[in-house]
N, C-alpha and C positions, 0 to 999 in steps of 0.2 A: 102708599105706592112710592119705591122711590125713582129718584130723577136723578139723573145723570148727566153731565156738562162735561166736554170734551175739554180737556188741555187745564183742568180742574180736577183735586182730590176726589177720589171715588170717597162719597157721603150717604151710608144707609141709614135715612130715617125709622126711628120705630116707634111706638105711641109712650111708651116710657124714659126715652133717650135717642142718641145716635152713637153710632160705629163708625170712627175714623180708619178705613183701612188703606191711608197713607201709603208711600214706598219708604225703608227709613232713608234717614239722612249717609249723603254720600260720606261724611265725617266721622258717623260712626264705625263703619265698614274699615276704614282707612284705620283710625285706633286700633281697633280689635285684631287687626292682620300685623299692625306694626308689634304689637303686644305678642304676637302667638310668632311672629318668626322673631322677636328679641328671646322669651322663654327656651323657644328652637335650638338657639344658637349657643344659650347658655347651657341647655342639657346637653348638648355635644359636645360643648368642651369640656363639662368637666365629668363625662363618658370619659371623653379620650386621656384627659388627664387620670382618670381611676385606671383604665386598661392600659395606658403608656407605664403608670407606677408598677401594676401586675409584672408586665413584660419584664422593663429595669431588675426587679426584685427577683425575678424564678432566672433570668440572665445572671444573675452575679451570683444567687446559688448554686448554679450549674457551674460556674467557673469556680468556684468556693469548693463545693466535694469534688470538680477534678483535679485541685490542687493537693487537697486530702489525701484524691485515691493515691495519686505521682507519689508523695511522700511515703505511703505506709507500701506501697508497693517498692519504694526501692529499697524500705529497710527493710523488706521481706528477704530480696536479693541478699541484701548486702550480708544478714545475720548468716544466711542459706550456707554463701561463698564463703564467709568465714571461719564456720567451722566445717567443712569441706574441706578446706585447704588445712586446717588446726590437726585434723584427725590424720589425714592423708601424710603429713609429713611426719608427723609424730610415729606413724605405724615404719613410714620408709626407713628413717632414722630411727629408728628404737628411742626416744626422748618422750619425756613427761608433757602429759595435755591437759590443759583444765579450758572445759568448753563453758560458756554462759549461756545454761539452758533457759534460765528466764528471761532474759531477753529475746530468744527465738521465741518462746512460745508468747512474748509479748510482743510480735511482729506479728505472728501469727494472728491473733485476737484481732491486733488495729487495721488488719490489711481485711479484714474478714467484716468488720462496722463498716468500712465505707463501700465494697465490693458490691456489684451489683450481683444478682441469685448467678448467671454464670460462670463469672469469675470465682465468687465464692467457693462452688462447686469443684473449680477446678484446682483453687488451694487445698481444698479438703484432700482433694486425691492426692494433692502436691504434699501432703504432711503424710499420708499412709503410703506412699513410696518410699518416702525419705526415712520413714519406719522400719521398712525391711533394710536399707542401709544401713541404718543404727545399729539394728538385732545385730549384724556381722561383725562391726567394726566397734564403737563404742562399750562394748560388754568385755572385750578382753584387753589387756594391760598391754601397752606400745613395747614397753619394756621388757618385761621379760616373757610374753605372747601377741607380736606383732603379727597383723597383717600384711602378705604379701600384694605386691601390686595386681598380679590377676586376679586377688577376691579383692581388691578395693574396686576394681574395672567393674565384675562381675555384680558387683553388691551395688554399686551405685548406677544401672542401668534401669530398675525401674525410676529411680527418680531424674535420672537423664529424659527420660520419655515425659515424665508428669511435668520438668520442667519448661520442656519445648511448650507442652501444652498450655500452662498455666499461662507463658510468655504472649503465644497465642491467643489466648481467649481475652487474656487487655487488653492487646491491640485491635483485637474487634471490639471490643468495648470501646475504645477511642475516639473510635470513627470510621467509616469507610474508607477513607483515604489507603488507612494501614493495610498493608496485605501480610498474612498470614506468611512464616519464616517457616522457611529449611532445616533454620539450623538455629542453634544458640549461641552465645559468646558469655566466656566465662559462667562461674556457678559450680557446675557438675564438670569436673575433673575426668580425666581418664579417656581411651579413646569409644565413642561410640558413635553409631550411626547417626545420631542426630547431630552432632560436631560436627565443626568442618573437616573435611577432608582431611587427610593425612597427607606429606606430603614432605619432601626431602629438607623444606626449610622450618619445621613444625621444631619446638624445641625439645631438645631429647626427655626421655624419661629422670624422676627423680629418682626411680629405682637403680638407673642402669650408673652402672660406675665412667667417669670422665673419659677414658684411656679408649673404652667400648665402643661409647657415644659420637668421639671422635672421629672414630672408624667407621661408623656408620656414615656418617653425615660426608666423607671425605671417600667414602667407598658410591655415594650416592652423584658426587659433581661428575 
């Protein structure tokens, strides 16, 4: 039978032993908890140091391809405007042109690796516009079969429009801050509705002879 004593360990006798079912020691409790919030503390810091490294690292890749994009995007431009401007005057003045086609289409390429699917898309359209300009303008000799300025106007209006667009669709790629343009600056020559305005201080054409231009602009004050 066992016996029980107040304010004394609970002791069950048995005919082959006893069972001490003691409370434990307040000492051990006190270790085991000091142990499991040291463990705690050490898996969270170095939680946070793994997800603060993640963070740092996908942060300065994103700032790394947006540096990327800027550059292969403005040698897009820049190739675009250059021979733009290389054909257009060559046709005005009847003078020899030699264009660097491998560099445009090696702008093309690099602007195309780092573009995300919209932008990309929108180069794509932006090189089969600039396409139908080319069929007009580059297949016939400045020299002795130049083009006039109203098919240099008319031939470069689909890529007027593809370049608004392309212009476009990086600046939504940017960020939302950007808002979508009107209009363009520089690139695509010639007057067309995506351009600014026209307007008495625009500067004359390179087709129109000095004498003409004068007249114009002094027939306009």
């Amino acid at each position: 039978m066992a016996q029980v004593e107040w304010g004394r360990p609970i002791v069950i006798w048995y005919r082959s032993g006893f069972l001490n079912t003691s409370l434990p020691d307040c000492r051990v409790v006190d270790t085991v908890a000091v142990i499991i919030t040291t463990f705690g503390g050490a898996l969270s810091a170095t939680l946070g140091v793994l997800v603060g490294g993640v963070v740092t690292r996908r942060v300065q890749e994103r700032h790394w391809l947006r540096d990327k994009q800027l550059r292969a995007y403005e040698e897009l431009f820049s190739q675009y405007a250059r021979f733009m401007m290389a054909l257009r005057r060559a046709h005005l003045s009847r003078t020899p042109v030699d264009i660097d086609w491998g560099a445009w289409s090696v702008s093309l390429t690099s602007a195309s690796l780092v573009a995300p699917l919209g932008v990309a898309r929108a180069i794509d359209a932006f090189g089969r516009a600039i396409g139908v300009y080319l069929d007009a303008v580059s297949t016939r000799d400045p020299v002795v079969n130049p083009v006039d300025e109203d098919v240099l106007t008319e031939a470069s209006r689909p890529a007027a429009a593809a370049h608004l667009a392309l212009l476009n669709a990086i600046r939504r790629s940017m960020g939302r801050s950007l808002e979508d343009l009107p209009f363009y600056l520089g690139g695509t020559l010639g007057r067309h509705p995506e351009g600014r305005e026209s307007s008495p201080d625009d500067p004359p054409s390179l087709a129109t002879p000095d004498r003409v231009a004068s007249e114009r602009l002094n027939g306009a004050e």
